[in-house]
C-alpha positions in Angstrom: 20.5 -94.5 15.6 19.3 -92.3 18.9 22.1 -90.4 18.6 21.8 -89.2 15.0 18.2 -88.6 15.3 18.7 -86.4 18.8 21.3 -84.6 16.6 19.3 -83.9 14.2 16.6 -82.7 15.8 18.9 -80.3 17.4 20.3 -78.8 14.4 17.0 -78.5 13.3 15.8 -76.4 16.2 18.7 -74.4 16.0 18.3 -73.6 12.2 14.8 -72.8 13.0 16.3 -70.6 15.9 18.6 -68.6 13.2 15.4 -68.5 10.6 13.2 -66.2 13.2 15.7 -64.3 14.5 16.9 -63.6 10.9 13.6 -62.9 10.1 12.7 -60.4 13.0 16.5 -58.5 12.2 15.2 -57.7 8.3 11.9 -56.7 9.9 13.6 -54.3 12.1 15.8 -53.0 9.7 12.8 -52.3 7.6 11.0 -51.1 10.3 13.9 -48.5 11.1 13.9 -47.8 7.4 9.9 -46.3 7.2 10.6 -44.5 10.0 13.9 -42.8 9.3 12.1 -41.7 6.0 8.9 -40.3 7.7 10.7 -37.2 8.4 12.7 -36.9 5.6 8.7 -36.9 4.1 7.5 -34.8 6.1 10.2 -32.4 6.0 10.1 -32.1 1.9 6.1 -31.3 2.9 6.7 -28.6 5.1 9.3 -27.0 2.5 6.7 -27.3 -0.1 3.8 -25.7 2.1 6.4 -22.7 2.7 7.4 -22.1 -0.8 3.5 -21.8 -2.0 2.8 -17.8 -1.4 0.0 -16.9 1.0 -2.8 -15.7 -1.3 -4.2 -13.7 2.3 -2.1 -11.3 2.3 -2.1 -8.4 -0.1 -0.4 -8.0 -3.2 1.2 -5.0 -5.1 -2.4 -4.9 -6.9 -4.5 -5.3 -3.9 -2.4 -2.3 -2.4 -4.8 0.3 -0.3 -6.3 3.0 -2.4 -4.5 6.6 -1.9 -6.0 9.3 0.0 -7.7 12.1 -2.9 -5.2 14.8 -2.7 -5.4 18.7 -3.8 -2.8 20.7 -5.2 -3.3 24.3 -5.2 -2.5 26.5 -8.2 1.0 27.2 -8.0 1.7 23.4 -6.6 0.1 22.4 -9.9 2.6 24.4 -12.0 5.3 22.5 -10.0 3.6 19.2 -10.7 3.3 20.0 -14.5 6.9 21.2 -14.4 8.2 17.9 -12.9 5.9 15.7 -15.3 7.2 18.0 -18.4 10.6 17.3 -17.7 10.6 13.5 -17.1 9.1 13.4 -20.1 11.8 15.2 -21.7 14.3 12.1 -20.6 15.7 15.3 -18.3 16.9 14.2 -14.9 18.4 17.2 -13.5 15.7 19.9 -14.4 12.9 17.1 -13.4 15.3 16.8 -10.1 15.3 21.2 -10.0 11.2 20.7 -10.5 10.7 17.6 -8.0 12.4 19.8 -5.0 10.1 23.1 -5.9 7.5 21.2 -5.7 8.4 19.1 -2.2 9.3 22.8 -0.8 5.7 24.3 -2.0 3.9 21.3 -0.6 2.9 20.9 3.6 1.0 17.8 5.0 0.2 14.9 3.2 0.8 16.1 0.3 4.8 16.3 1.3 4.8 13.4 2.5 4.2 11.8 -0.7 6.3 14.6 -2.9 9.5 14.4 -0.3 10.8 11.1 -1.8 11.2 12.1 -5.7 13.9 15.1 -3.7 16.2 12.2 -2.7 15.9 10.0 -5.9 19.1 8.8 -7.2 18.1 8.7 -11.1 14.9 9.5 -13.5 13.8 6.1 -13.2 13.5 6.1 -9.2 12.1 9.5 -9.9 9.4 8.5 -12.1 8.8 5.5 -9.4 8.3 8.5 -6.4 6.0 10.2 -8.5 3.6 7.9 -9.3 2.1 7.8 -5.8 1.9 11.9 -5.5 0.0 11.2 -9.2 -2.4 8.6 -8.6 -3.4 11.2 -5.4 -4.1 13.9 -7.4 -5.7 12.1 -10.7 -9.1 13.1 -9.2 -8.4 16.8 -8.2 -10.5 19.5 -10.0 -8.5 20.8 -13.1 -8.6 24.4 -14.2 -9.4 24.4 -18.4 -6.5 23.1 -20.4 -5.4 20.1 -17.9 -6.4 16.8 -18.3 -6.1 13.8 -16.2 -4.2 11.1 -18.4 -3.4 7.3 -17.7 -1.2 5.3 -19.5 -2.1 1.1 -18.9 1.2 -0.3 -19.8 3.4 1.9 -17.0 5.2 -0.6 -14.2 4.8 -3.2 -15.7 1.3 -3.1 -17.2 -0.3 -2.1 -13.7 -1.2 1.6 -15.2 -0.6 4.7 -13.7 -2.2 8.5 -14.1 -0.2 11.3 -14.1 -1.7 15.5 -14.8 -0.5 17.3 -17.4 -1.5 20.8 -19.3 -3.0 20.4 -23.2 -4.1 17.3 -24.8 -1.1 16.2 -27.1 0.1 13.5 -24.1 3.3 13.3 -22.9 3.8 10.4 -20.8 6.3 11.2 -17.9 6.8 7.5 -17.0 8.2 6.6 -20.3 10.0 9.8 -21.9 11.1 9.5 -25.5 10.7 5.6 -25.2 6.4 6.0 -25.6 5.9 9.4 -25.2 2.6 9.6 -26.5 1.2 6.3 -24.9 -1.6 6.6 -23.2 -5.5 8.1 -22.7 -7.2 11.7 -21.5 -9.9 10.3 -18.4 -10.7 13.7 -17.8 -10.3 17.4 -18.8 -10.5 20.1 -16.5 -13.2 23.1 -17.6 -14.2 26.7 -17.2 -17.0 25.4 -14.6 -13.9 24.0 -12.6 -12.2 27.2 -12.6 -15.0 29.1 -11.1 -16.0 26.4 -8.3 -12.1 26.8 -7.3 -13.0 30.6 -7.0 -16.0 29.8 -5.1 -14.1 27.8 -2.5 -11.1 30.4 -2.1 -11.0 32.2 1.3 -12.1 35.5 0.8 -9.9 38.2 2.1 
């Protein structure tokens, strides 16, 4: 009788043996489990964090204000020239216009006008010209130029552009919205003789 009872109280010990250790295996396999994901977490956050864009640094609407520009009287003809013709849907006269004006301009002012020389098509074109344009929107006019700006231009971010008379023709859109757009200023007789002023007399 003892016997039995010693027996039993051995399997009994050793069942309870098999229990714990049983029981501290599933808790380690868990354990290992929470932590292998951790990363896997932590990882999925850091991909998340680098997709969201960085609303510090500048957009294609927050981009710096250009420096006011001048073109002189025959650069202007050039200008009007190049903004006739891409108007007209005409790549290679705007092209014939685009490099007389680059070749009339020094300074700044070719460093803005060189790129339209090397443009590949009218559309690149009318891209280069934009920046020369939103330099010179502000420039006094001589009477019968206006400054003009269409809103809907690159995709609805605007743009200005100079032109001679009052009937518009937008050079950013040719045949395709040729009249789109609004006068913001006209250039006067008063303009013309302050330019005079200013010349250099000889």
């Amino acid at each position: 009788m003892n016997e039995i009872q010693s027996k039993n109280q051995v399997f009994s010990s050793q069942m309870a043996t098999r229990i714990v250790v049983g029981t501290m295996l599933v808790l380690s396999l868990i354990g290992c489990g929470n932590q292998a994901a951790k990363p896997e977490v932590q990882q999925a956050d850091q991909q998340q964090k680098q997709s969201q864009p960085n609303t510090d640094e500048p957009s294609d609407t927050q981009a710096p204000k250009p420096k006011k520009l001048q073109l002189d009287e025959a650069q202007l003809n050039h200008y009007v020239a190049l903004q006739e013709k891409l108007a007209a849907d005409n790549f290679a006269e705007a092209q014939k216009a685009a490099l007389a004006l680059v070749e009339s301009c020094e300074g700044e002012l070719k460093t803005l006008a060189a790129p339209m020389s090397k443009a590949a098509d009218i559309a690149a074109l009318r891209t280069e010209f934009r920046p020369l344009s939103e330099s010179v929107k502000d420039q006094k006019l001589p009477a019968g130029f206006v400054t003009a700006y269409c809103p809907m231009a690159f995709k609805n971010t605007g743009a200005y552009w100079l032109q001679k008379g009052s009937t518009l023709y937008n050079p950013y859109y040719g045949a395709e919205m040729l009249h789109c757009g609004a006068i913001t200023r006209k250039g006067s007789a008063e303009q013309d003789a302050a330019t005079a002023e200013e010349a250099p007399k000889e």
